[in-house]
C-alpha positions in Angstrom: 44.9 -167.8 153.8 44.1 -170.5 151.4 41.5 -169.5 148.7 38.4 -171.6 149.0 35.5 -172.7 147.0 32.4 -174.9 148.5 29.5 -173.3 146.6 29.8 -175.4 143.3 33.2 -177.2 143.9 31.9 -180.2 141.9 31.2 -178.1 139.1 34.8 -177.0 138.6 35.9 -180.5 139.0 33.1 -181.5 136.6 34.1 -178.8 134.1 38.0 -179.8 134.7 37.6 -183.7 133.7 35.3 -183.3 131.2 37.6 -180.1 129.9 34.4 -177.9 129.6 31.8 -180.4 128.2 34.3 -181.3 125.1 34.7 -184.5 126.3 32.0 -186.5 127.6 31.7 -187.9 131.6 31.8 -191.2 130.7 35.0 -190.5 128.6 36.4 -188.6 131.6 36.0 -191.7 133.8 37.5 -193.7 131.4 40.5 -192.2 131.6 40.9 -192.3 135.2 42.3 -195.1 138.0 39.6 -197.1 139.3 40.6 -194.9 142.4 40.0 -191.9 141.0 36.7 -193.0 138.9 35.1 -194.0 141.9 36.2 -191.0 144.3 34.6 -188.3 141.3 31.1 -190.7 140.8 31.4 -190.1 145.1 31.7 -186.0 145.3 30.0 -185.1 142.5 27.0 -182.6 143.6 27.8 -183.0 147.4 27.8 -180.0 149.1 30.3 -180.6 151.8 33.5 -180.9 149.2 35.8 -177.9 149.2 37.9 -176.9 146.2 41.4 -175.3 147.3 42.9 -173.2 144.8 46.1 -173.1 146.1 48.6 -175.7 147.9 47.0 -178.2 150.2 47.9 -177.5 153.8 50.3 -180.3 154.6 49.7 -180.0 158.5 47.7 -183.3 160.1 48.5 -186.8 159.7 47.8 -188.2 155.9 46.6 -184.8 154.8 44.0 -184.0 157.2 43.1 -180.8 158.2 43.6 -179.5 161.7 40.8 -177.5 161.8 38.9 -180.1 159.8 39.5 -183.7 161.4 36.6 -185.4 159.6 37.8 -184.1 155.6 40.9 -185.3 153.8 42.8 -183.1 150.8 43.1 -184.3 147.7 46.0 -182.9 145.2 44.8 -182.6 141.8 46.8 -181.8 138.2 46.3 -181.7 134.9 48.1 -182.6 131.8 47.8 -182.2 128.3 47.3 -185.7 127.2 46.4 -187.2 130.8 43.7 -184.4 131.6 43.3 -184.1 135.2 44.7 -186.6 137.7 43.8 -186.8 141.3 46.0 -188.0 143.7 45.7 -189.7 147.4 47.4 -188.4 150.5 51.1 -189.5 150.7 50.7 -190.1 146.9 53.1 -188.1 145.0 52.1 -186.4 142.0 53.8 -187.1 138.7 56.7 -185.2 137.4 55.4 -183.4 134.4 51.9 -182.6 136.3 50.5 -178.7 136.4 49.2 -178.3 140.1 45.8 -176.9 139.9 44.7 -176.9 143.7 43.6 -178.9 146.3 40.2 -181.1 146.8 38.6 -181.6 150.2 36.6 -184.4 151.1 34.6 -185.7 154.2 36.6 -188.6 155.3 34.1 -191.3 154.9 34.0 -190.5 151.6 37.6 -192.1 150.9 36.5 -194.9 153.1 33.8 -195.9 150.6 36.3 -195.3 147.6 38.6 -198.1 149.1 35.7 -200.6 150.1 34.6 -200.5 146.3 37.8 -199.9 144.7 38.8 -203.7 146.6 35.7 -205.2 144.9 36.9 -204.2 141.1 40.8 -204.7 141.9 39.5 -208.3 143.1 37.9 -208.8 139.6 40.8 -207.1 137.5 43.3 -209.7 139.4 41.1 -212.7 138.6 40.6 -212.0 135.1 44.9 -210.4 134.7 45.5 -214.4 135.5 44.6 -215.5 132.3 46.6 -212.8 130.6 49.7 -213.9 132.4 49.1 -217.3 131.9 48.7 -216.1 127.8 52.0 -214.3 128.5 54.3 -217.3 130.2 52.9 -219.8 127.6 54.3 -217.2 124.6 58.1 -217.6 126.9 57.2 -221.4 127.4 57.3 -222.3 124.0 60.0 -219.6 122.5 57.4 -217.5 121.3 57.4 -214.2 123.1 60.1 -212.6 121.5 58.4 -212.7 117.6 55.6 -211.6 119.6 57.0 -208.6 121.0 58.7 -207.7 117.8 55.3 -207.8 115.8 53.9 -205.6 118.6 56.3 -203.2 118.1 55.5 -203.2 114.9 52.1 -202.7 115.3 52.4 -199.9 117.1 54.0 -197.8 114.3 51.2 -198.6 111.7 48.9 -196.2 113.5 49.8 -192.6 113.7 49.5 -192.2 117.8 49.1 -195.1 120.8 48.0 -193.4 124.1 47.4 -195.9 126.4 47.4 -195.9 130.1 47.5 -198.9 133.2 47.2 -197.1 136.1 49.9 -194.4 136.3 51.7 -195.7 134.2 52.3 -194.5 130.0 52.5 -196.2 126.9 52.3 -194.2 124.2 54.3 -193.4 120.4 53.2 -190.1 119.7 54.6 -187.1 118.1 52.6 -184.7 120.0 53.4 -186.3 123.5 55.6 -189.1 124.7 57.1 -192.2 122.9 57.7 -194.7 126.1 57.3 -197.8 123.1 59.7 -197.4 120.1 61.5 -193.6 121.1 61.9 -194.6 124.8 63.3 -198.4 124.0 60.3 -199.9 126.0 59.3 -202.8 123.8 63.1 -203.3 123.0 64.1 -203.4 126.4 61.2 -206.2 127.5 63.0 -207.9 124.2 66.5 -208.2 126.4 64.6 -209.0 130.1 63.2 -211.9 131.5 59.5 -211.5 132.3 60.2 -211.7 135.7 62.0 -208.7 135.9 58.8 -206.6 133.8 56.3 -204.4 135.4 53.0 -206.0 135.6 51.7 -203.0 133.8 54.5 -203.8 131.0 53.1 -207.8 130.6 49.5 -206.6 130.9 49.7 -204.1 128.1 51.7 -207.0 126.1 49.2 -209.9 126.1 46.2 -206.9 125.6 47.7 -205.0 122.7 48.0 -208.0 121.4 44.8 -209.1 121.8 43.4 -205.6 120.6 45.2 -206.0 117.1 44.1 -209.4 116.9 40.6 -208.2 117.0 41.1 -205.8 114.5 44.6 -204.7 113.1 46.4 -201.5 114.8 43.3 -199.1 114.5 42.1 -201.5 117.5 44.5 -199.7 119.9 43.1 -196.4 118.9 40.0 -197.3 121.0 41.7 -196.9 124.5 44.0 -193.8 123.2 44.0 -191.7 126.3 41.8 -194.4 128.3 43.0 -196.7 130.9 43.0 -200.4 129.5 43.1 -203.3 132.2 41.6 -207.3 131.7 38.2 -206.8 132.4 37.9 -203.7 130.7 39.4 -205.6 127.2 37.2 -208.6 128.1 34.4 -206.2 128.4 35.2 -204.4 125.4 35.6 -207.4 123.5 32.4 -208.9 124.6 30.5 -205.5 123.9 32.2 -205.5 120.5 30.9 -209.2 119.9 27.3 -208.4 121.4 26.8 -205.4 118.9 28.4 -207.7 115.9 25.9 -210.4 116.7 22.6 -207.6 116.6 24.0 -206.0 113.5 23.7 -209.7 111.5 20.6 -210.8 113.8 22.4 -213.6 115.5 22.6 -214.8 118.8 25.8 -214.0 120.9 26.3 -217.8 121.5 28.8 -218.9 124.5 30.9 -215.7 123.5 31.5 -215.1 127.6 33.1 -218.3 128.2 35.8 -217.6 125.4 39.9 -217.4 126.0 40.7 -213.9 125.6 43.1 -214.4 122.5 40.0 -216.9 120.8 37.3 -214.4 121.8 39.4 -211.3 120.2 39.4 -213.7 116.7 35.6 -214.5 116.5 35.4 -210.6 117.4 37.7 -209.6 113.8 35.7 -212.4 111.6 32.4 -211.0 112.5 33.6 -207.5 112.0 33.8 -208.4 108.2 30.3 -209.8 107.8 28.8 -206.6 109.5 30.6 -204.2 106.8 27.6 -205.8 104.5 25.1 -205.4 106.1 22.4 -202.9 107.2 24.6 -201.2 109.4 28.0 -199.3 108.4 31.0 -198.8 111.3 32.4 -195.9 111.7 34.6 -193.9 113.9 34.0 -191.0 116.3 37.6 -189.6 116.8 38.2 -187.0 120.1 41.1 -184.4 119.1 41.6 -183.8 122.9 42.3 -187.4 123.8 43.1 -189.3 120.7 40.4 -191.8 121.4 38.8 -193.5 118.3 35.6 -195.1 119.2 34.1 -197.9 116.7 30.5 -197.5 116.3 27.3 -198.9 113.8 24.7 -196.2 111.7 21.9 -197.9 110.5 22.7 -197.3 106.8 21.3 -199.7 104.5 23.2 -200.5 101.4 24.3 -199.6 98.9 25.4 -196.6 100.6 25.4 -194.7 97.0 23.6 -191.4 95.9 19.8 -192.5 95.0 20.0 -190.1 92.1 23.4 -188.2 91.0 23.9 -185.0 92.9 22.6 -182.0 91.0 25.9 -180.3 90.6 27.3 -183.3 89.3 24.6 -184.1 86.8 24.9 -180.5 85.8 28.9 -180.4 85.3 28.1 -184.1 83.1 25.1 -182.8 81.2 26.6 -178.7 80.3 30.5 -180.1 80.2 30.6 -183.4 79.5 27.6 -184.3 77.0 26.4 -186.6 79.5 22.8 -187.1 80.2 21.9 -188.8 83.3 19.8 -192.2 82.7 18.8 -192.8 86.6 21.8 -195.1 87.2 23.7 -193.1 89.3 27.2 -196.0 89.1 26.7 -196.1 85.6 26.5 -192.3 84.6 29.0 -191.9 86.7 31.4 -194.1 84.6 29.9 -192.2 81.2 31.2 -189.0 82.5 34.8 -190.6 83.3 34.7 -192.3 79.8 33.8 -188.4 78.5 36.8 -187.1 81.0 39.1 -189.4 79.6 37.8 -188.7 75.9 38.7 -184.7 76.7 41.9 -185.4 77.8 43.0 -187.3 74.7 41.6 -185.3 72.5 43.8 -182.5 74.2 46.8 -184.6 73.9 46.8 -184.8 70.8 45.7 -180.9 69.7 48.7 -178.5 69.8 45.9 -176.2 70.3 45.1 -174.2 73.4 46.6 -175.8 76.6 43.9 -177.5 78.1 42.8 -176.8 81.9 45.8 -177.3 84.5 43.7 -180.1 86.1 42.7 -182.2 82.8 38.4 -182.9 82.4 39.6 -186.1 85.1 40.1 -183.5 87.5 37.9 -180.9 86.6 35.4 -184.3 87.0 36.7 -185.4 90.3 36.5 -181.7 91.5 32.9 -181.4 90.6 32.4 -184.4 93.5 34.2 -182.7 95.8 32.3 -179.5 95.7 29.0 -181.3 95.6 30.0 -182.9 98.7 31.8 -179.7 100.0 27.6 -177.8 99.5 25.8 -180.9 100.1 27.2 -181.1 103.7 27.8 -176.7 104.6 31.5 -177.9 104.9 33.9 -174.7 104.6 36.4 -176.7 102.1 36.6 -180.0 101.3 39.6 -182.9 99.9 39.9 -185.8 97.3 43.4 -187.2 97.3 45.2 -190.2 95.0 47.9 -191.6 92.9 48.6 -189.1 90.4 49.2 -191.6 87.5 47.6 -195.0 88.1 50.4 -196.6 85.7 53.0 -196.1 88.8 51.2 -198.4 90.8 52.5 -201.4 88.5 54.9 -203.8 89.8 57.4 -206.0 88.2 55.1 -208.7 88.4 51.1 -208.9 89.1 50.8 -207.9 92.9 54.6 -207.1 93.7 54.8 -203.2 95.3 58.3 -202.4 93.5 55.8 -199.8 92.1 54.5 -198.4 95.0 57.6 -198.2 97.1 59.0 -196.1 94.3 56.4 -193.7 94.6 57.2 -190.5 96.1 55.3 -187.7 97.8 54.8 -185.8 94.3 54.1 -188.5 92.7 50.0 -188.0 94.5 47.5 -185.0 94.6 44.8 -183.7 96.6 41.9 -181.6 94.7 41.3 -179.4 97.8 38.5 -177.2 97.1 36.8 -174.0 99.6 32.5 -173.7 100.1 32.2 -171.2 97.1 30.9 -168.6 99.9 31.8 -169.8 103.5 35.9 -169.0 102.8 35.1 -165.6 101.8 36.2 -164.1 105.6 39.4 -165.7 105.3 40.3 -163.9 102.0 43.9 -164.3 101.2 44.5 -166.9 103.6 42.7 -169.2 101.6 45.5 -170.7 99.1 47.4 -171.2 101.9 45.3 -173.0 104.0 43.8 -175.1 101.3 47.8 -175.9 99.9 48.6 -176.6 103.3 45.9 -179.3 103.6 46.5 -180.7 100.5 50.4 -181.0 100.8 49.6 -183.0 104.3 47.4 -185.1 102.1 49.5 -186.3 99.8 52.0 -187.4 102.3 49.6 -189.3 104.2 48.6 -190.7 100.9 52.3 -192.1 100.2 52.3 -192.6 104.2 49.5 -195.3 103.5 50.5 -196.7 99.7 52.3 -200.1 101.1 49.8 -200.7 103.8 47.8 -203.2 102.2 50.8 -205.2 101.5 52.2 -208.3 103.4 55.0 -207.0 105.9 57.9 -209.0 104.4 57.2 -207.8 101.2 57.9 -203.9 102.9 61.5 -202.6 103.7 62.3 -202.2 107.1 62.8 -198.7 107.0 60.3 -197.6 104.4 57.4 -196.7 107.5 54.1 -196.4 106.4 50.4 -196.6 108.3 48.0 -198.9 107.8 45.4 -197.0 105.7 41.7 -195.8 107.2 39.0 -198.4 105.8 36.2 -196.9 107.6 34.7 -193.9 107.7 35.0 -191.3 110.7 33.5 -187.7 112.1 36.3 -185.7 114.6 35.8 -183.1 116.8 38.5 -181.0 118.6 40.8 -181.8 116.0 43.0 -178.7 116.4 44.6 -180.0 119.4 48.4 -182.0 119.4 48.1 -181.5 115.6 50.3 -178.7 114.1 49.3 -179.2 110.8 45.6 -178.9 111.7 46.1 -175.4 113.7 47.8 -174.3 110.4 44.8 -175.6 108.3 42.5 -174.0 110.9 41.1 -177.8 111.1 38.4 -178.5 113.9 35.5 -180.5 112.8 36.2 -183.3 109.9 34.7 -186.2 108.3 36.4 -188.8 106.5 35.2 -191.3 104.3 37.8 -194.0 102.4 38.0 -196.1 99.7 37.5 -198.5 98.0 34.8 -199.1 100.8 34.8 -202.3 102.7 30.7 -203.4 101.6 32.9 -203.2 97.9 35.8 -205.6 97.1 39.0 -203.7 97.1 40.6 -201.2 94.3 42.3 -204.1 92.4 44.9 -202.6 90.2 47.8 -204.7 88.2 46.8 -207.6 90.8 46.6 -206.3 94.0 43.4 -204.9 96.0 43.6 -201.5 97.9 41.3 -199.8 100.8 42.2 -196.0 101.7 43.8 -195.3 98.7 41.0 -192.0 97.7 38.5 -190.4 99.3 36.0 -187.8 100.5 37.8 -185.4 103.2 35.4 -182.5 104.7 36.2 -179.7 107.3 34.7 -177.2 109.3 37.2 -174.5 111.1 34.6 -173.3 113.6 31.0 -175.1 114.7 28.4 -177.0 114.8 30.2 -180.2 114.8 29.4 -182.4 111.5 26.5 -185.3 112.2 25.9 -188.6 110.7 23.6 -186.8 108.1 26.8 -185.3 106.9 28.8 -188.3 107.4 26.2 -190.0 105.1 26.4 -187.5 102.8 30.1 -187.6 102.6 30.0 -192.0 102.1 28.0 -191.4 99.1 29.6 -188.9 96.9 32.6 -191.3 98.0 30.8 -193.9 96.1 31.0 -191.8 92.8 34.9 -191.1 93.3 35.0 -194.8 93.6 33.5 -195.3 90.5 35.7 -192.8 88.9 39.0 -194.3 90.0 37.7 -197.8 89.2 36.9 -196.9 85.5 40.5 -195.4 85.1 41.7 -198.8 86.4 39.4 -200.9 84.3 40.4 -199.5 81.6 44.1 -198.8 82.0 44.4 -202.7 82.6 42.1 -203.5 79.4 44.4 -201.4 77.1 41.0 -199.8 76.2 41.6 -196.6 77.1 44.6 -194.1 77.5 44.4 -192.6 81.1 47.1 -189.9 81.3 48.3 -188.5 84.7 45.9 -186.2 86.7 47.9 -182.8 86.7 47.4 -179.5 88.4 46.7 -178.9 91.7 50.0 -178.2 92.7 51.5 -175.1 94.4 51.1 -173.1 91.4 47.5 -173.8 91.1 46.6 -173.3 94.5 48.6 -170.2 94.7 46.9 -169.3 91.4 43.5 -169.6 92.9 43.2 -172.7 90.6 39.9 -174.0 91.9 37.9 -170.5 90.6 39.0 -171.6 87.0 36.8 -174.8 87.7 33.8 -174.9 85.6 32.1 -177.0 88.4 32.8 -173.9 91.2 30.6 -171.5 89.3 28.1 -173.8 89.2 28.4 -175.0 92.8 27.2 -171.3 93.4 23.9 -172.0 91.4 23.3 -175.4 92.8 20.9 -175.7 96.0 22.7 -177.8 98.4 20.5 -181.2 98.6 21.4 -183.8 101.4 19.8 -187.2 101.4 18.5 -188.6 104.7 20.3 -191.5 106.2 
């Protein structure tokens, strides 16, 4: 006898999609056919569905029941990227799917599914014309191959593409499938007329391509494990236009009777007049689906610390002869000037080696911690070019000196809560040397990202580098590096900042090339207070690195290499010969509100 379950059938199939409240309903239904979508807004809290936790029974004509006439069974899977799928009678189930069970519904139900499921398709058809017509122009006029080949492109700039149409996958990621680049999908479209594509394959063409234009590769992150169709992108692209157009109080103008590809443009120029003004973008990132929603905090500029974190005005005042003035920017540089003075002065002494990390480091570690206390993180990351000097080209602007760079030739001061690691005990080096080796490959990973594409070798691959800020949940999942690193909850926040102009150093401007990194291995989730928090001690390591630069490229000052924090300091418990650490234990934690 089949196992079955009326009393609270929804629930399981509520606690299924939204994988036990980790990821949101309306996320859920996002990822699911229109089909599907509808069917679960249908049966969810009726009383009359059955859940069947073994095999449908196949006898009756399209899945019905012969003791049941009026109800219809339902297969449902799950998968780890996918999530759970439900699938119609005679539909079969995909090749890689877990069975979980069956669903039984009333009959009617599906009849209502299909009535409204005709009213959306209807829409979707109307508004895929205009894509296709996008898509036959690109052949009409020679274009569509350059176009694919930037696409493809594209699609390796970001670090996973999870997108569905449908059934049907396209995706270049390491943790799941690579149908794009791995698979040969873009290359074969490159070798077949468009005739002969899918209509899922020339919808997810023209739309990617719409999605970068409004906003470079990140912009495909926002349907990672979603299903992306016309009227959604139009949708999204209008919705992304509306919330532009509040954020700089101006009207939304004729934005719904835009082309797609024109609409997509006005949607990436007003994206750069919100980042100054009183609202900052940032990104909520779920672990589970890879999704990476854009959204606004009201947080007025300038975004910096209203008066310099005490731990930080204690390391400058005790260890730096620094006393603070009130301008947080401009003590901020003193210290650095005092950092840099240190270091010389040790140089030049064949006394005492100095500290492993230099005063730069000790200074940039100080930030870290602050942030590390300010926002209860249990360790916390800065990472960079070790020696600014490297980042020179043959000429003003060239990257000859960035594309020689190699993984060692960057850092990460990764630094543990001075009393929330204590449980992990030994494990602590390792996790916090872990972290900081993945950081300095994603920091050479993102080095040539702000330069032109020509200018980059074909096979040197790289990422385009964060320029916002984000908070993640869930982030242990599909990430290997992140179960090592006990990784769950993080907050991110780049620079150089877009509200600043970019790092400029020997001619050329970079975004994402230091930061503020913060992580939590078990709960609460980080907030926006935190994510605040996290922005504005960002601010002072933007300072610091932009008074190395200044003064690199004036000849005024000598700015040697930032050393340490390498395997033998983190296997040294390095960060506990910090000056700032013992402090950090005798600072109260103060966070400003947003």
């Amino acid at each position: 006898m089949i196992p079955r379950i009326t009393d609270g059938a929804t629930a399981l199939l509520l606690a299924e999609l939204t994988r036990n409240g980790r990821i949101s309903l309306r996320l859920a239904c996002s990822r699911l056919t229109t089909w599907e979508s509808l069917l679960v807004q249908h049966v969810l809290g009726r009383g009359d569905v059955e859940f069947l936790a073994a095999d449908p029974d196949p006898g009756g004509p399209a899945g019905r029941g012969p003791a049941a006439p009026a109800t219809v069974t339902l297969t449902l899977t799950r998968s780890p990227l996918a999530g759970l799928s439900l699938w119609a009678p005679g539909e079969p189930p995909g090749p890689e799917a877990e069975h979980v069970g069956g669903l039984r519904v009333p009959a009617e139900v599906l009849d209502a599914v299909a009535e409204e499921t005709r009213v959306i398709e209807a829409r979707e058809a109307a508004d895929r014309h205009e894509a296709d017509t996008i898509l036959r122009t690109w052949e009409k006029n020679g274009e569509l191959d350059d176009r694919l080949a930037r696409l493809a492109d594209w699609v390796e700039r970001v670090e996973s593409v999870y997108i569905l149409i449908g059934r049907d996958v396209f995706s270049k990621s390491d943790a799941g499938t690579n149908t794009l680049t791995r698979q040969g999908l873009l290359t074969g479209l490159r070798t077949s007329p468009v005739d002969d594509w899918r209509p899922a394959d020339r919808l997810f063409v023209v739309l990617a391509y719409c999605l970068f234009v409004s906003g470079r590769s990140v912009r495909f992150e926002e349907f990672n494990g979603l299903q992306l169709s016309a009227t959604g992108l139009r949708e999204f692209l209008l919705d992304r236009h509306a919330q532009y157009c509040t954020a700089l109080d101006r009207g939304p103008g004729g934005a719904a009777g835009l082309p797609l590809l024109e609409l997509a443009q006005v949607v990436r120029e007003l994206m750069h007049d919100v980042d100054r003004s009183e609202l900052m973008r940032y990104r909520r990132i779920n672990g589970l689906t890879f999704v990476k929603n854009e959204r606004l905090l009201d947080f007025p500029l300038p975004r910096d610390p209203e008066t310099m974190p005490e731990l930080v005005a204690r390391h400058g005042r005790l260890n730096l002869g620094v006393e603070p003035t009130g301008d947080v920017r401009a003590d901020l540089r003193a210290m650095t000037l005092a950092a840099v003075a240190l270091d010389a002065t040790a140089d030049a002494d064949p006394g005492p080696a100095p500290p492993a990390q230099g005063a730069v480091g000790e200074l940039l570690a100080a930030v870290v911690l602050s942030s590390i206390v300010a926002t209860d993180a249990d360790y916390g990351m800065s990472s960079s070019v070790r020696d600014l000097s490297g980042l020179r080209g043959v000429r003003p602007g060239s990257p000859d000196g960035v594309l020689a760079l190699k993984k060692g030739d960057f850092f990460c001061c990764c630094l543990p809560h001075p009393t929330r690691m204590a449980e992990v005990g030994d494990e602590t080096a390792p996790i916090l040397w872990r972290s900081a080796q993945r950081m300095m490959y994603n920091r050479w990973h993102f080095a040539p990202g702000e330069y032109d594409r020509a200018e980059i070798p074909e096979k040197r691959h790289y990422f385009f580098p964060p320029q916002v800020p984000d908070i993640a949940e869930h982030a242990e999942h599909h990430h290997g590096g992140h179960v090592a690193s006990r990784v769950r909850y993080t907050i991110r926040a780049p620079g150089a900042q877009v509200w600043h102009p970019p790092f400029t150093v020997f001619g050329h401007g970079y975004r994402g090339c230091y930061d503020i990194r913060l992580v939590r291995m078990e709960g609460p989730p980080f907030t926006t207070t935190e994510l605040a928090e996290a922005v504005r001690h960002c601010s002072l390591v933007d300072e610091l690195w932009r008074t190395l630069a200044q003064g690199l490229q004036s000849g005024t000052l000598h700015v040697p290499p930032v050393t340490g924090f390498d395997r033998s300091w983190y296997e040294s418990r390095g960060w506990e010969r910090l000056r700032p650490f013992g402090l950090a234990g005798r600072t109260p934690a103060r966070v400003d509100p947003v």
